[in-house]
N, C-alpha and C positions, 0 to 999 in steps of 0.2 A: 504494500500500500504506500503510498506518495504521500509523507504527512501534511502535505502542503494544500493539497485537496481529499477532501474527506467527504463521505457520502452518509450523514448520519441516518439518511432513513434504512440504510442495509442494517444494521444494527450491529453493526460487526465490531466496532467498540465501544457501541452506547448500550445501554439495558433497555433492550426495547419495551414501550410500553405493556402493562397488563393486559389490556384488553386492545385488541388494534382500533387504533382512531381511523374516523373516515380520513380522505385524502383529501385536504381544502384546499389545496394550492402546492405547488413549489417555490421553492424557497433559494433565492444564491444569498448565502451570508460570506463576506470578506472581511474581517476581522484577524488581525495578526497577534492578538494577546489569546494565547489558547485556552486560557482559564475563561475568559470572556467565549470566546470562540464556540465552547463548551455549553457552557451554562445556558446562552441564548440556545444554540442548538436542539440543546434537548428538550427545553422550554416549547419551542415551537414543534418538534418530532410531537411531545407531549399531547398538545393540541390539538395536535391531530394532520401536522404541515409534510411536507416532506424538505427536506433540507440538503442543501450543497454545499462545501466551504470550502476556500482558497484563503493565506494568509498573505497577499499580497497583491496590488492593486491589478501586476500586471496575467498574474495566474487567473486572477477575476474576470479580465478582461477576454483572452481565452475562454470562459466555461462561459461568456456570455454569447460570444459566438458561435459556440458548438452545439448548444443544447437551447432546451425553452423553460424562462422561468417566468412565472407569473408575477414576481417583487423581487424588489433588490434590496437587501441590506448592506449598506456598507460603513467603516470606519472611514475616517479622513485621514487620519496622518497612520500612512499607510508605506511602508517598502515600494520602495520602485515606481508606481506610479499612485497620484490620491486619490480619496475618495470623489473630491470633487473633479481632478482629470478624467476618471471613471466614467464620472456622471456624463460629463460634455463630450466622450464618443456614443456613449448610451444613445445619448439624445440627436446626437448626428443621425439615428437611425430607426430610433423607436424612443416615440414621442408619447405613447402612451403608457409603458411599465412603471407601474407605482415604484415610486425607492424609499426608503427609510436610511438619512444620512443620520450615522449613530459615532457620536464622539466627545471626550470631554472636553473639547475647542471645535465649537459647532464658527466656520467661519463668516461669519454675520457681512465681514465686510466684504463678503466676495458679490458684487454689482448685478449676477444676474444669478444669485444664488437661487430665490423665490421661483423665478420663471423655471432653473433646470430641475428645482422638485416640483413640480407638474406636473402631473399629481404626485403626491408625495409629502412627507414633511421631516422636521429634526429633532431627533431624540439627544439630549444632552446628558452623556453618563457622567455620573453615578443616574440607573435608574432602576428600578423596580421592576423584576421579570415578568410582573402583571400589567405593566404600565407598554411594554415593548408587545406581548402579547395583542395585548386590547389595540395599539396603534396597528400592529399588523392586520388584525382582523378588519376594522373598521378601512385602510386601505385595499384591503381586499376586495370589501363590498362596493367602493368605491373604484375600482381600478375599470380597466375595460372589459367590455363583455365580450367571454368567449363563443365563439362561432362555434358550431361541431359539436 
């Protein structure tokens, strides 16, 4: 396994839940502190999400290309490339995937930060895994509607 991308819904090193949750979505979390990396992970597996992670901006950017995810979570100050470089090829191309920018220097002063979380918004850690939870969902409902 590649520690750098992890597939938490395989459960192949998380405890998979007791009972299987529906599948409400998938999930790219890019998050380079693995304890963090972790905890959201399985928070959202929990709930029932399916989950991808990569710890660095540009491994993210990669699994965004390759696969289909319904939300983006990401850190900002991020290896290699940031959360918010992320976000602005994100949006060169898809205009509608919800993102959750999640960091303890959410950067406020970036001029067009508002328009590139569209739809989307910023979680400022320290936060409450109920708090990241409820925002994922609520973007969810919110996100676009799938065809198919």
């Amino acid at each position: 396994m590649n520690p750098a991308i992890h597939d938490y819904a395989s459960g192949s090193d998380a405890d998979p839940p007791a009972e299987p949750s529906p599948n409400l979505g998938r999930v790219l979390l890019i998050e380079d502190d693995p304890i963090i990396q972790g905890l959201v992970a399985m928070s959202l597996q929990k709930a029932g999400y399916q989950v991808r992670c990569a710890d660095d901006g540009e491994k993210g950017s990669e699994l965004l290309g390759s696969d289909h995810f319904d939300l983006l979570i990401t850190d900002n100050n991020l290896p290699k490339l940031t959360g918010v470089g992320l976000i602005r090829q994100l949006r060169a191309t898809d205009h509608q995937m919800p993102i959750l920018l999640i960091s303890g220097q959410i950067p406020w002063q970036t001029p067009d930060l508002e328009k590139l979380l569209s739809p989307g918004m910023a979680l400022e850690k320290p936060f409450a895994m109920a708090r990241l939870v409820e925002s994922v969902r609520s973007l969810m409902r919110t996100g676009p509607v799938r065809v198919g």
